[in-house]
N, C-alpha and C positions, 0 to 999 in steps of 0.2 A: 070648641071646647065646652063652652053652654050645653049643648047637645051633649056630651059626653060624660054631665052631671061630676062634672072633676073641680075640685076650688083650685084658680090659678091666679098669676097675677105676672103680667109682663113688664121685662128687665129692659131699661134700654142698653141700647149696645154702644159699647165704647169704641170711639172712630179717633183716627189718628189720622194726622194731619201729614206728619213726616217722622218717618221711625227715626229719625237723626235724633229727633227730638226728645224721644220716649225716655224715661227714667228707669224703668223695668230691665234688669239685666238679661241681655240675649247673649249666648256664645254663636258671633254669629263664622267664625269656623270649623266648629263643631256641627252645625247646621249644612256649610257648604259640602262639606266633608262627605256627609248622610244623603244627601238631595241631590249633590251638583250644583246648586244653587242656593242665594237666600231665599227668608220668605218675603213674601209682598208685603204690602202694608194691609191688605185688607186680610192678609194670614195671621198676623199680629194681631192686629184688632179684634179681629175673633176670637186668640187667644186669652186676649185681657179679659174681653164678656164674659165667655168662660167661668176665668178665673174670678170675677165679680159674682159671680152666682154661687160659684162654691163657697166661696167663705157667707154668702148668707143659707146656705144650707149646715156649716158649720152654728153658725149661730142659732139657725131654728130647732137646729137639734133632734129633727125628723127626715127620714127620706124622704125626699123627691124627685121629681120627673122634669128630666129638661126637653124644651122641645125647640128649636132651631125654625125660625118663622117661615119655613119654605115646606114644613113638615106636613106630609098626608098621615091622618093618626088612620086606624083600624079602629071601628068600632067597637073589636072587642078589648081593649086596650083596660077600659075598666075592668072587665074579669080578671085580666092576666095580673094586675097591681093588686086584687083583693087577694086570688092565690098565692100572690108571691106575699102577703101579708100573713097570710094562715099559716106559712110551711115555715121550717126551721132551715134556712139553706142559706152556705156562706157564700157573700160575695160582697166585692167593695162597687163595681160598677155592674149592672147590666145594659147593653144593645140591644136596643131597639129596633134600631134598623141600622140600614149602609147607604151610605150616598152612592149617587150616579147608577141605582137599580131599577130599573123600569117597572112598577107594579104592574102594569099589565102583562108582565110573562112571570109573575111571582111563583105560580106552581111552578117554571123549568129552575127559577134558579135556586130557590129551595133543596130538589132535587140535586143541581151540581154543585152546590155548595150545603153539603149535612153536615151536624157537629161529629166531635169523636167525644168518648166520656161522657155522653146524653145522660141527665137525670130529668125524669120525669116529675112536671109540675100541673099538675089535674090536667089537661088537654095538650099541654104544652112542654117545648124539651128545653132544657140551659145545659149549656155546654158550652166549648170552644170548636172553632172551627179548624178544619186541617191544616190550612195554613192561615197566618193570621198576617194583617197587612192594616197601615192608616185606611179605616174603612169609616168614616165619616164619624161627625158629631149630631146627627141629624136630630133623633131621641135618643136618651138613657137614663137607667133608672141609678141612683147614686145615693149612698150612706152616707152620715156625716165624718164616718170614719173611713172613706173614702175620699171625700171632699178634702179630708186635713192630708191626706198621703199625696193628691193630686194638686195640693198647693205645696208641699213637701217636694213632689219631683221638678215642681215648674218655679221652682226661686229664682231661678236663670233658665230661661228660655232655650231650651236644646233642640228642639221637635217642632214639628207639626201640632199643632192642638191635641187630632185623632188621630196620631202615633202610638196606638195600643200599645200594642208590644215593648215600646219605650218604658211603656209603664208600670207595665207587668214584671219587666226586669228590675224592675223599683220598688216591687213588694205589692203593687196594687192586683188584687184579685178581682180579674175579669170576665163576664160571662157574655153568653149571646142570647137567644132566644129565638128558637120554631116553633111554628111560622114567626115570619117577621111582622110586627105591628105597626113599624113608621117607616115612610117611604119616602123619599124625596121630592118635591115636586117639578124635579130638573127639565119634564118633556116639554113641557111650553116653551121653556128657556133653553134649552139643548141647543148649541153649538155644531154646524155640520164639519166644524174643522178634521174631527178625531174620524169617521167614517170616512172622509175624503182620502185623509193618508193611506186607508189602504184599496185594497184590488178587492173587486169579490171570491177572487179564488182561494185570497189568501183570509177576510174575512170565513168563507166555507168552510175551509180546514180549522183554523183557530176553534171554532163553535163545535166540530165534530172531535178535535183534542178535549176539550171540555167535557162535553157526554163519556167520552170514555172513562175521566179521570172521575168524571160525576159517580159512575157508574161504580167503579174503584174504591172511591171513599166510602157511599154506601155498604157495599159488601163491608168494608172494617168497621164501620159504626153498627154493623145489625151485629158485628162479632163482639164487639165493645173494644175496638182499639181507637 
């Protein structure tokens, strides 16, 4: 972050011992309802950091940049916060990145994942993406009139933390941003569980379903849908 000439200062993370215990209202069948399941406890506790950061973003009364301690920043991460400074463009959150993306194939998924609605910000697009899904809390950039909405939807725990869509149905106005500038640092830690489940025949297809739909979305986003 020194490198990246940014003034930060890190939050620690609230850890829960046993959700039984928690004070914090969870609807937790409302949740099962959404999931199939509840959350963990280490879903929780995430959720509360979170929320411990918004309301001191509410109180500082300035935008800022959250970053998820596992985050690979992009170097050009400073350009993209001083553009997004200079322009007049609404939004309550911007993404950063998505969890569980491998940066080392970032130009393919860029590619099969482009926004629709792209407005251009000096080098860079904000938009929404075609279909939207819990796509990580890894970076985002956040108003404080964002930060009051996102403690506004979360008074009772209904969601996932990075349940966008949750939120967006809640009035929070959210954006993304091309290219992505935060990445996860999941490869060292990657799990061979989720590769195992499947065959490679059916990994083959899956990945060549994707290019086509890649493929699909772009032709609507160069048309503007």
């Amino acid at each position: 972050m020194s490198d990246l000439t940014l003034t930060y200062q890190y939050i620690d993370a609230t850890v829960l011992e046993d959700i039984e215990q928690m004070t914090h209202p969870i609807n937790r069948n409302a949740i099962v309802k959404k999931y199939g399941r509840m959350l963990t406890k280490g879903e929780v506790s995430c959720f509360l950091s979170h929320r411990k950061i918004w309301q001191e973003v509410i109180a500082g009364g300035k935008l800022a940049v959250i970053f998820e301690d596992d985050a690979l920043i992009d170097e050009d991460i400073k350009h993209f916060l001083d553009c997004l400074a200079m322009e007049p463009v609404a939004f309550d959150v911007v993404l950063l990145g998505h969890s569980k993306k491998d940066y080392r194939h970032k130009k393919m998924y860029h590619f099969l994942e482009p926004l629709k609605n792209g407005e251009p910000l000096g080098t860079y697009t904000l938009g929404r993406g075609f279909k939207t899904w819990p796509s990580g809390a890894v970076g985002y950039v956040i108003t404080p009139a964002g930060a009051e909405k996102l403690l506004a939807a979360s008074r009772t725990i209904c969601c996932v933390l990075d349940d966008w869509p949750y939120y967006e149905n809640k009035g929070v106005l959210v954006k993304e941003v091309r290219p992505l500038l935060v990445w996860e640092d999941f490869v060292n830690i990657a799990s061979s569980l989720e590769s195992d489940r499947q065959t490679p025949a059916r990994k083959n297809f899956l990945f060549l379903a994707r290019v086509v739909r890649g493929v699909m979305r772009n032709i609507k986003s160069r048309l503007g849908n």
